[in-house]
C-alpha positions, -999 to 999 in steps of 0.1 A, spaced: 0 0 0 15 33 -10 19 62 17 -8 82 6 -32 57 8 -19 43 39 -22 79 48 -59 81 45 -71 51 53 -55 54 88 -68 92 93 -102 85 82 -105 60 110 -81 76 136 -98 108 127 -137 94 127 -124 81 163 -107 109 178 -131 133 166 -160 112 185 -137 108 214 -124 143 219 -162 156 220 -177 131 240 -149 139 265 -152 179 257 -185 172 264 -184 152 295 -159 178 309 -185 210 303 -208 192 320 -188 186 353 -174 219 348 -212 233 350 -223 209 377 -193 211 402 -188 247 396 -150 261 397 -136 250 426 -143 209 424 -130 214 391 -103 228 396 -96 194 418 -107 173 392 -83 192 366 -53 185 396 -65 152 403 -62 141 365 -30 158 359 -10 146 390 -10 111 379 4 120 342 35 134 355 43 98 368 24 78 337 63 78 320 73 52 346 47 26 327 46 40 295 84 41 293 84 48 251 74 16 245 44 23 226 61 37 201 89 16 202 64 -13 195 43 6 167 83 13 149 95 -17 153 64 -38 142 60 -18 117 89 -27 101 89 -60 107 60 -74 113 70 -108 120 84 -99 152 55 -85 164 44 -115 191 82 -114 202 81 -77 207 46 -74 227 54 -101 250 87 -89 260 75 -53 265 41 -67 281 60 -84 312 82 -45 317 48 -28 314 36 -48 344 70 -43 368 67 -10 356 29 -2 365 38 -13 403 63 13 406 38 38 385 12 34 418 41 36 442 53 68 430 22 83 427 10 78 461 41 91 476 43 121 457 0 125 466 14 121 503 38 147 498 23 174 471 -17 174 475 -26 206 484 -56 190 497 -73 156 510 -100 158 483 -74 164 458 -54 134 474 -85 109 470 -94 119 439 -61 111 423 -62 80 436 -89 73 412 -74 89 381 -41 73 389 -61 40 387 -74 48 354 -41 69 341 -28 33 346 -55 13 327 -57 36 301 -20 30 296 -23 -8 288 -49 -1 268 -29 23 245 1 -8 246 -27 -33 234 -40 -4 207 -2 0 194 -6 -34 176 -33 -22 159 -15 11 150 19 -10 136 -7 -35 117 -21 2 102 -59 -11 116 -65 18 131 -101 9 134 -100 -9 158 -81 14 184 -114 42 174 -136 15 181 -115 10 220 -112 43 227 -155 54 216 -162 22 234 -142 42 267 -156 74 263 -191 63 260 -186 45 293 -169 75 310 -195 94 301 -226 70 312 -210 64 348 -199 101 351 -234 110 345 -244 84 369 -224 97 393 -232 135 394 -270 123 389 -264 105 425 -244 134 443 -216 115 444 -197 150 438 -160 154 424 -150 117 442 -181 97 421 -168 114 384 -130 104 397 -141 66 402 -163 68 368 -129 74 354 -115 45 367 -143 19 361 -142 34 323 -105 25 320 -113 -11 332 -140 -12 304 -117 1 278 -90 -23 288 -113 -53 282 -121 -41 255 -88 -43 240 -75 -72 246 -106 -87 238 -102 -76 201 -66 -82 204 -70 -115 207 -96 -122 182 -76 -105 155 -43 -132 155 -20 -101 150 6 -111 173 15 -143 154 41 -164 174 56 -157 210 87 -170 204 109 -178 234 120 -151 265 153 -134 253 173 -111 279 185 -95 239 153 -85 231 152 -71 271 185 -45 267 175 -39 227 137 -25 244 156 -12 271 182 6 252 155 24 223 133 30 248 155 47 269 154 78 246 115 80 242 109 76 279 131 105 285 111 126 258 75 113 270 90 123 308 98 155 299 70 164 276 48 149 305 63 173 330 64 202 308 27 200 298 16 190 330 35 208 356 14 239 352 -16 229 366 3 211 396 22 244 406 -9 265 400 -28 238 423 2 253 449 4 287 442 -30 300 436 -66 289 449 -86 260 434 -109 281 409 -84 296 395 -75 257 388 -106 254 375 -100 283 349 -72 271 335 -81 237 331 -111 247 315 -92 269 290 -65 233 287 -97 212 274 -104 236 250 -71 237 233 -67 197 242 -98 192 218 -83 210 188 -49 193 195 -73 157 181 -61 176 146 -28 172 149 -30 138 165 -51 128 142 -31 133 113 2 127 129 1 92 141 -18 88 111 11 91 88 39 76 119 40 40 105 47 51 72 74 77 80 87 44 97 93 27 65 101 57 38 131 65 63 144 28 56 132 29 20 130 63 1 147 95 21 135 121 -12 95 107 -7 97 110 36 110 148 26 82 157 2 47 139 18 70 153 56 62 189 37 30 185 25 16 171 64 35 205 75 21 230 54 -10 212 62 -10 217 97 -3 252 95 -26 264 72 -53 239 95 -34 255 130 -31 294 124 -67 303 115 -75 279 147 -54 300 169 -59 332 160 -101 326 160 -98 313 199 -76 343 204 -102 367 193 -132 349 211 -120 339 242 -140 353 265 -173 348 251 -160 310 241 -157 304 272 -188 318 289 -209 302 260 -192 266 275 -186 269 306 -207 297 322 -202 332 336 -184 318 367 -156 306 340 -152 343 321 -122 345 337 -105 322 311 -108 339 281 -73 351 290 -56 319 292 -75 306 260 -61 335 242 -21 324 255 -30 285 254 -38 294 216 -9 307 209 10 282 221 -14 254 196 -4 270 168 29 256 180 18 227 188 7 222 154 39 218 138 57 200 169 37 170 173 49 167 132 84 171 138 81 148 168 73 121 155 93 126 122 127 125 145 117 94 161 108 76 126 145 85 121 157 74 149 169 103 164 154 103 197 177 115 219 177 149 200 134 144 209 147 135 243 173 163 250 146 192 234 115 179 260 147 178 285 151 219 275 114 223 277 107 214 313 139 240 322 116 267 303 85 259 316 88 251 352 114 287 353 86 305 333 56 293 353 74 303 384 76 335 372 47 343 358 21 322 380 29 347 412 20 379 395 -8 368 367 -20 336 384 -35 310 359 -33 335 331 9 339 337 7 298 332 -10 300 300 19 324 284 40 304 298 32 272 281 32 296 248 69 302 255 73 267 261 58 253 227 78 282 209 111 274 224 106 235 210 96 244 176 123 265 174 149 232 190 128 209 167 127 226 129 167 228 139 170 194 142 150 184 113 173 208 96 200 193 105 193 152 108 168 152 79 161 173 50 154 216 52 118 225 58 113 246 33 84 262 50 84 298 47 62 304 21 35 288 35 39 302 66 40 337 52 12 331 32 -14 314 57 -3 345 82 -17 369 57 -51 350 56 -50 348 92 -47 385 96 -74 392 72 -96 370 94 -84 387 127 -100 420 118 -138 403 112 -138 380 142 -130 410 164 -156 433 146 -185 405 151 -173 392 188 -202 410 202 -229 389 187 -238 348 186 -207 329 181 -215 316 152 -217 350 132 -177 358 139 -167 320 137 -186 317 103 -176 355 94 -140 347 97 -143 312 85 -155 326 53 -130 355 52 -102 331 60 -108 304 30 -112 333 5 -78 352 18 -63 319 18 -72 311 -20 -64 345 -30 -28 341 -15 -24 308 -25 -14 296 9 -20 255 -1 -3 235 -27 -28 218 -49 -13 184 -36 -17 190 2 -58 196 -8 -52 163 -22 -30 147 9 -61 162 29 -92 154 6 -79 115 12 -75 116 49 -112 131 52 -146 110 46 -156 106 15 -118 111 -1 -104 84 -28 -72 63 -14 
């Protein structure tokens, strides 16, 4: 199967998914938000975020290292799951162990404390689900992962309603989250084993041990790091400021993590087969790497810029009044999407080459700049200080990513399109501002509208990234 229609057929299906997944959970969150008001959402937001700092201990890059590796050769793909399967488990003990003491030592609060208990449960679930669904990724069956994950969310949501229909409060929505990761688990390796993907076992190897060890070393370093820099806010927020301004900011965060699904979406999407054009054709990795970048900026700008112009009013319409407050991090947590755009590309394109210690040593940089920045900024401007902050963050590593690209894999060569989606960006700006005072859907339409017709004018997409796109979308031709 050529790239491109690898391409599509694994977007169509990761995107059908994700799309479903991100709004059911967008969904479920507006809800709590609304129900719990600020303040027990603020220790949900902590409660959920605590446990990822730690999640690298289990994940330890091995999902990727499976979905590369099988991938390429996928013959060794029983071999490979087994041996990572049995350091998944030693590594989810010390996962819970680590978490607890760090609860013990960091919860501002006890609620906070018992409440990430539960997430930590499901953080941990959710993770061997996501080792089982990295079969399905290597194999490029991508539906069955969307069918996991919609299967999870739909349960989430049923037993968070459930919950908050009982007054079970912040505590009942944290254990919904862990009873849906047992679900989605199940799930999994139900399918898993239905679909004979593994093929043989093979014997126990201490080779195959150190060769896991040794690659994974790298990723687990990058997912660490990214964890930390990503996550850190909302824990030294949770320290330094009160709860609801917690609840702000994480309400702002689901709003740019549901427009991240793009990215993703697209991204891992096109992983396996950057995988195998590094190996087999350097000149065709360059030219489709281009086309998914100039993509994701000409999808990421407008994006931005629109949630920078609305955020206020986005954020009442969701949330309520009592969450008015963050517009202003929407409008820095924006900023830093549209660099979060183009990273999550680069990302993973230095890991299909195998460069990830360069991944490893940028997240490494990352944490420096966030954890310095947040400190500085979260005293004086609160939750909106540690939305600018992760906007400095995301610049610094696309800066410390297109460099290494650069230099470890072909020039970007994206200027023009850069140059040319800004000037349809700023012609949209103008209308979206004008309109923000009437029913959201007059600006967003307004300055959709404007936006397409400024970006045809300037010519800011190729005729073969519409194509590269028109296949990864319903409907397209492989």
């Amino acid at each position: 199967m050529s790239f491109t229609r690898a391409f599509a057929k694994n977007a169509f299906f990761k995107g059908a998914g994700e799309v479903l997944i991100r709004l059911l959970s967008f969904a479920f969150m507006v809800l709590v938000a609304r129900t719990l008001g600020e303040s027990d959402f603020g220790a949900l937001n902590f409660a959920y975020s605590f446990p990822l700092l730690f999640v690298v201990i289990v994940d330890f890059g091995l999902n990727p290292l499976l979905v590369r590796d099988a991938a390429r050769d996928p013959e060794r793909t029983g071999v490979l799951f087994r041996h990572l399967l049995a350091l998944k488990l030693i590594l989810g003990a010390v996962f819970l162990a680590a978490v607890a003491l760090g609860l013990h030592l960091i919860a501002p609060s006890p609620l906070m404390r018992r409440c990430a208990y539960w997430l930590a449960a499901f953080v941990l679930l959710h993770s061997f689900t996501e080792f089982f669904n990295a079969v399905f990724n290597a194999r490029q069956q991508l539906q069955w992962e969307a069918l996991v994950f919609t299967l999870q969310k739909v349960a989430l949501l049923v037993f968070g309603l459930l919950a908050l229909g009982w007054g079970m409060g912040v505590l009942g929505v944290a254990a919904a989250y862990a009873a849906a990761g047992v679900l989605g688990l199940a799930a999994a390796a139900w399918l898993l084993g239905r679909s004979r993907m593994l093929g043989p076992a093979g014997s126990w190897s201490a080779d195959i041990f150190r060769y896991a060890l040794r690659q994974a070393l790298p990723l687990t370093l990058t997912t660490l790091f990214v964890n930390l820099y990503f996550r850190i806010d909302m824990t030294l927020l949770a320290k330094l400021r009160p709860a609801a301004e917690v609840g702000w900011y994480g309400a702002a965060h689901k709003c740019i993590e549901v427009l991240m699904v793009v990215p993703a979406v697209l991204v891992v999407a096109a992983f396996p087969g950057f995988s195998q054009l590094f190996r087999t054709d350097r000149e065709q990795l360059a030219r489709v790497s281009r086309q998914l970048l100039r993509l994701l900026v000409f999808l990421g700008l407008p994006v931005a810029v629109g949630a920078v112009m609305l955020g206020e009013p986005l954020m009442v319409w969701l949330f309520g009044k009592p969450f008015a407050p963050a517009g202003t991090a929407l409008a820095w947590l924006a900023v830093a999407l549209s660099f979060i755009f183009v990273n999550y590309a680069l990302s993973f394109l230095l890991i299909s080459g195998e460069h990830q210690r360069v991944n490893a040593l940028a997240s490494g940089m990352a944490v420096v700049v966030s954890v310095a920045a947040n400190l500085a900024l979260i005293p004086r401007f609160g939750h909106a200080g540690s939305a600018a902050a992760a906007a400095t963050t995301e610049l610094m590593l696309l800066c410390a990513y297109a460099w290494a690209v650069r230099r470890y894999l072909f020039p970007l060569q994206l200027g023009s399109a850069v140059a040319r989606t800004a000037a349809a960006a700023a012609c949209m700006a103008p209308a979206v501002w004008w309109l923000r005072a009437l029913p959201l859907l007059v600006p967003v339409a307004a300055g959709a509208a404007v936006f397409t017709a400024a970006a045809w004018i300037f010519g800011a997409v190729k005729r073969e990234d519409w194509q590269l796109l028109k296949r990864a979308l319903p409907g397209g031709r492989g």
